[in-house]
SEKENU-845445 format. One record per residue: residue number from 1; residue in one letter; x, y, z of N, C-alpha, C, O in turn. Coordinates in nm, 2 decimals. Example, Ala and Ser with C-alpha at 12.3 -4.5 7.8 and 13.67 -1.06 7.14 Angstrom:
<figus>
(1, 'a', (1.32, -0.57, 0.78), (1.23, -0.45, 0.78), (1.32, -0.33, 0.78), (1.42, -0.33, 0.85))
(2, 's', (1.28, -0.22, 0.71), (1.37, -0.11, 0.71), (1.29, 0.00, 0.79), (1.34, 0.11, 0.80))
</figus>
This chain:
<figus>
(1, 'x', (3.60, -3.27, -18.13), (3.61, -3.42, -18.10), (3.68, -3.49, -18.22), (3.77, -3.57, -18.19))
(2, 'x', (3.64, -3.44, -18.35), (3.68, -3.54, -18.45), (3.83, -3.47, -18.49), (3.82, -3.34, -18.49))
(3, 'x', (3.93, -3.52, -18.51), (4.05, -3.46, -18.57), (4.09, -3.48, -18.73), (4.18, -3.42, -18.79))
(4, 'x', (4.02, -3.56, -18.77), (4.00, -3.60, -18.91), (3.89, -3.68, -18.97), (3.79, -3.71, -18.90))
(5, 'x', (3.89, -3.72, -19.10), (3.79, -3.82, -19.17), (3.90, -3.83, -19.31), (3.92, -3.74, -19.39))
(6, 'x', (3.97, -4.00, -19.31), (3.97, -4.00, -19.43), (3.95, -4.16, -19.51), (3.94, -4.28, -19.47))
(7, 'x', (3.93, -4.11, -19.63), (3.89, -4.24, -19.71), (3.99, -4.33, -19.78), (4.11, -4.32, -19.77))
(8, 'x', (3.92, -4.45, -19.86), (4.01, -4.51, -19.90), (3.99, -4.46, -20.05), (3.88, -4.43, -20.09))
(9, 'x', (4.06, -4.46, -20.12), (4.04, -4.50, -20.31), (4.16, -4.51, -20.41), (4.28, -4.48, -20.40))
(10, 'x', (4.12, -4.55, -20.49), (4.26, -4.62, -20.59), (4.31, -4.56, -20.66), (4.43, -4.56, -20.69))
(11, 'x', (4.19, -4.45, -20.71), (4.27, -4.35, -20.79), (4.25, -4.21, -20.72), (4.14, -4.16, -20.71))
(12, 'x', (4.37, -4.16, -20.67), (4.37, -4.01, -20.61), (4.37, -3.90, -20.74), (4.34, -3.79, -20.70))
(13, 'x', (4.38, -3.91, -20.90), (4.40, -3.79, -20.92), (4.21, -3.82, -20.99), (4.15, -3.72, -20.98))
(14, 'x', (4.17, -3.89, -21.02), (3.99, -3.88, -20.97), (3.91, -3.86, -20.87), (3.79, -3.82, -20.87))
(15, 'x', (3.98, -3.90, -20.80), (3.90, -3.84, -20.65), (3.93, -3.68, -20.64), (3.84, -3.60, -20.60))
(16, 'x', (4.07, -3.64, -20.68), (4.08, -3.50, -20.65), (4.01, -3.42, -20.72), (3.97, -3.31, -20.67))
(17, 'x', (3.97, -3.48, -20.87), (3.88, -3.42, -20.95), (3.70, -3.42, -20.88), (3.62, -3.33, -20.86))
(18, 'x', (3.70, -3.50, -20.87), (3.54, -3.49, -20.77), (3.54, -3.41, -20.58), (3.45, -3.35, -20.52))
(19, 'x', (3.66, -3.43, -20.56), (3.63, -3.40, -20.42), (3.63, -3.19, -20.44), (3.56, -3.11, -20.38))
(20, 'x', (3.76, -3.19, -20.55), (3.80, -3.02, -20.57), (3.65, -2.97, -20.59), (3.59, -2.89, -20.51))
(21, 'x', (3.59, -3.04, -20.69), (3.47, -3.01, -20.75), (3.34, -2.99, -20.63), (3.25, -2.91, -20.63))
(22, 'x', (3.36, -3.07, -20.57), (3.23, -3.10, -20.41), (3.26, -2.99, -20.36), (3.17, -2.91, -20.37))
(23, 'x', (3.39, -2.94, -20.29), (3.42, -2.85, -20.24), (3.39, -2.69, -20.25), (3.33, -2.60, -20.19))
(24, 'x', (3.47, -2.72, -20.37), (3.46, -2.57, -20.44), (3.31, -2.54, -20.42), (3.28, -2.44, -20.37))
(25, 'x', (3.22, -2.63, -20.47), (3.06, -2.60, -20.46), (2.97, -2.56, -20.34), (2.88, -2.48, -20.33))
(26, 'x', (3.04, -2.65, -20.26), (3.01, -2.63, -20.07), (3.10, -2.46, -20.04), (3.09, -2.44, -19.92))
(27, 'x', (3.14, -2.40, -20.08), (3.26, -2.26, -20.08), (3.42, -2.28, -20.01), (3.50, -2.19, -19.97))
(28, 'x', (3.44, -2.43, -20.03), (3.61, -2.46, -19.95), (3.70, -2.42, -20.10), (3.67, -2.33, -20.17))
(29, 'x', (3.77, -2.48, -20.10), (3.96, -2.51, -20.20), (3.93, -2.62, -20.24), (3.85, -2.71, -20.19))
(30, 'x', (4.03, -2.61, -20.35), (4.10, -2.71, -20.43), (4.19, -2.76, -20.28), (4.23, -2.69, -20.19))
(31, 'x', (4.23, -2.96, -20.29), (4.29, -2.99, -20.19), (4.42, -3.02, -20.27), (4.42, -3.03, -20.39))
(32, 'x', (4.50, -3.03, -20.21), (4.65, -3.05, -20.26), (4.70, -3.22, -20.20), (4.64, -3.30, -20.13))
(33, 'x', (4.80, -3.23, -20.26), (4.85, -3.39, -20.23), (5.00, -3.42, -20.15), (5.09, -3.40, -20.22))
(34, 'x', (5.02, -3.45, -20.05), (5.12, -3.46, -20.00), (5.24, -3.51, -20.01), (5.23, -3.56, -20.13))
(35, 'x', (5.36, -3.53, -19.97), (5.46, -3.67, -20.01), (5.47, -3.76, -20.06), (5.54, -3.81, -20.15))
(36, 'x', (5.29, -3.81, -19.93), (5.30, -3.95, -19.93), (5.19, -4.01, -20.04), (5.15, -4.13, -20.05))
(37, 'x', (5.16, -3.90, -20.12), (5.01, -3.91, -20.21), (4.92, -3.88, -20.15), (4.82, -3.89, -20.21))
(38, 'x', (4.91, -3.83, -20.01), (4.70, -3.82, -19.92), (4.68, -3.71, -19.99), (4.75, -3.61, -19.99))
(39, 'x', (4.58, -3.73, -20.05), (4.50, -3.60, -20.06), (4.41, -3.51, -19.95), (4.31, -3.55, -19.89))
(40, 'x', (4.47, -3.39, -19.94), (4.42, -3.29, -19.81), (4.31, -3.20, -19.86), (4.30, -3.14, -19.96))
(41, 'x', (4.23, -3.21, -19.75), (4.12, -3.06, -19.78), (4.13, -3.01, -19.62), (4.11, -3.09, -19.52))
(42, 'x', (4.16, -2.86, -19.61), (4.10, -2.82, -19.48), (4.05, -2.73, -19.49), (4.07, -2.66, -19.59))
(43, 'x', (3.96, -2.69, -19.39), (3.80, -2.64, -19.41), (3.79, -2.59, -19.21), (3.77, -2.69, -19.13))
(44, 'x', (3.80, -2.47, -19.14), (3.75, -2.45, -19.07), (3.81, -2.56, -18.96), (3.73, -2.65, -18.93))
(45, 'x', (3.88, -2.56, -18.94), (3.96, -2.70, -18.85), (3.93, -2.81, -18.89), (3.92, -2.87, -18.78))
(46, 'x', (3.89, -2.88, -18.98), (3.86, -3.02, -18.99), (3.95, -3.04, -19.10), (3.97, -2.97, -19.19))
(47, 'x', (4.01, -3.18, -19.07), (4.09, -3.20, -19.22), (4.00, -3.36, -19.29), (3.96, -3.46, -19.22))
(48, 'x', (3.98, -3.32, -19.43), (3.94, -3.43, -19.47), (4.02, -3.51, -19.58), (4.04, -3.45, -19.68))
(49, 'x', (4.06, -3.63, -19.58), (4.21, -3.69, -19.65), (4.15, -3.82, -19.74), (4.05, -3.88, -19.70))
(50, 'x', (4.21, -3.85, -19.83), (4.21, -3.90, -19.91), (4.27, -3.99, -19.98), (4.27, -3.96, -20.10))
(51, 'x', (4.34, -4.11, -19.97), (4.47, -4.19, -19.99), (4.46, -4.33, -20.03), (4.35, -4.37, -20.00))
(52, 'x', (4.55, -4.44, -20.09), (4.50, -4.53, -20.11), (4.55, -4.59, -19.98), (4.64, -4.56, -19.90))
(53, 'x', (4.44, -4.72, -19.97), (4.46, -4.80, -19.82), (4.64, -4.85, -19.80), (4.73, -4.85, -19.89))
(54, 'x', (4.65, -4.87, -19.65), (4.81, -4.83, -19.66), (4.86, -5.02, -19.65), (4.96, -5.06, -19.60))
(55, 'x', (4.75, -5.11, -19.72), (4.81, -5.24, -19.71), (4.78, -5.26, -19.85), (4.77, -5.38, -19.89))
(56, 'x', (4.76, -5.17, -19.94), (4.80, -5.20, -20.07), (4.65, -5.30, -20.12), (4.65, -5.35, -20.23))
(57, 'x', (4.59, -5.31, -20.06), (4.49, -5.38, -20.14), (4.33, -5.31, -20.17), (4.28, -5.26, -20.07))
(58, 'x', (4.28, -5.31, -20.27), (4.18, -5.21, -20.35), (4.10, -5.15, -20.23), (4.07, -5.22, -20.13))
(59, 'x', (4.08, -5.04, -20.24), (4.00, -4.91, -20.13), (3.89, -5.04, -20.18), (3.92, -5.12, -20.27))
(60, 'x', (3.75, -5.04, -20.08), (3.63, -5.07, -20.03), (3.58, -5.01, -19.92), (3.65, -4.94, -19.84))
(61, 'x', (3.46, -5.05, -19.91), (3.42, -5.00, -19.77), (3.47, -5.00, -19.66), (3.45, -5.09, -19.57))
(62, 'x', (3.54, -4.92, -19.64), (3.64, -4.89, -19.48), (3.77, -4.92, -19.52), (3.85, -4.89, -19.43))
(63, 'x', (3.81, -4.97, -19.60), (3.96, -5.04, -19.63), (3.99, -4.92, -19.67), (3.94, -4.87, -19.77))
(64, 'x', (4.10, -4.85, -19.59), (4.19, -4.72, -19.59), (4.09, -4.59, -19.53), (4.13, -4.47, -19.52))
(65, 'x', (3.97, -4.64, -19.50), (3.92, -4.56, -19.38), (3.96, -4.52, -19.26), (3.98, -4.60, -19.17))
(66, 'x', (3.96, -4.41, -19.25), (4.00, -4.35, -19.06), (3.90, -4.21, -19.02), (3.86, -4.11, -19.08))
(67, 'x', (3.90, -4.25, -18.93), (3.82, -4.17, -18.88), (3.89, -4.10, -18.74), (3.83, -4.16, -18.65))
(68, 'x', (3.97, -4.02, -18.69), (4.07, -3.94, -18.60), (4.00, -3.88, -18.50), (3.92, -3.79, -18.54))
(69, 'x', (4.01, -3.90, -18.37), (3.97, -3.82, -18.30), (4.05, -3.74, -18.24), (4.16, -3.78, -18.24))
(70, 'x', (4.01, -3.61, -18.18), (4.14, -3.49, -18.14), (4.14, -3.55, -17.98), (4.03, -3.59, -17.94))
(71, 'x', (4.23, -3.57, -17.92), (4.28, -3.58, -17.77), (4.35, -3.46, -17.71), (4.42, -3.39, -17.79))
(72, 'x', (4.36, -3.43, -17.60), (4.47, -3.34, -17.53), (4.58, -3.38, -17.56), (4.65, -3.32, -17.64))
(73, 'x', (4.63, -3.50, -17.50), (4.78, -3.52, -17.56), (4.80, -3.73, -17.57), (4.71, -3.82, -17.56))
(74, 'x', (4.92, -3.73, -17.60), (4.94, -3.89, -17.66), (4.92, -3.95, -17.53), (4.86, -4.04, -17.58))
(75, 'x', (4.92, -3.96, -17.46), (4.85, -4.04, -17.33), (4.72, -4.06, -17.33), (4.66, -4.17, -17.31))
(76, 'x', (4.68, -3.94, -17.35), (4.53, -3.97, -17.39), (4.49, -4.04, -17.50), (4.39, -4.10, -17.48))
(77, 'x', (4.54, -4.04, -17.59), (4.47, -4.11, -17.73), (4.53, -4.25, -17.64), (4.44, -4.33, -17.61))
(78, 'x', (4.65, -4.29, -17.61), (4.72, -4.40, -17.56), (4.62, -4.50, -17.48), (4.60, -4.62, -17.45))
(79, 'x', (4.56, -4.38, -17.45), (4.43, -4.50, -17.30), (4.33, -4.55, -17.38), (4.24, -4.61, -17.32))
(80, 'x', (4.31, -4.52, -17.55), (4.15, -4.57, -17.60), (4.15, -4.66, -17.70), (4.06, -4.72, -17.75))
(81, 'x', (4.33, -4.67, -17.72), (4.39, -4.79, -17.83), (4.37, -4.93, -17.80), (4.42, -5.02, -17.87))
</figus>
């Protein structure tokens, strides 16, 4: 059902430092950082990401939050927008 979970925060190379650390402990990876700065962890089909909010103003509660659900195809995600 779910295709992702990601958060919001300001500083990504602290977060990577806490999330590598969560991980590693739980038995996942170290997550790596993309292009665009998200920080990635995947684990067993789930991706969990990490990035600052994409309107530029301070991560808070849900501000650069997403939560992705998996669909069969773009029609389907299209019908729940």
């Amino acid at each position: 059902m779910f295709s992702h979970v990601m958060l919001g925060a300001d500083d990504i190379d602290a977060a990577k430092k806490f999330y590598d650390a969560t991980f590693k402990a739980l038995g996942g990876r170290e997550g790596s950082v993309d292009p665009k700065g998200r920080l990635i962890y995947l684990n067993k089909g789930g991706i969990f990401l990490v990035t600052k909010p994409i309107d530029g103003k301070p991560a808070s509660c849900a501000n650069g939050g997403t939560i992705g659900f998996a669909v069969d195809s773009e029609e389907q995600g299209a019908g729940v927008a």
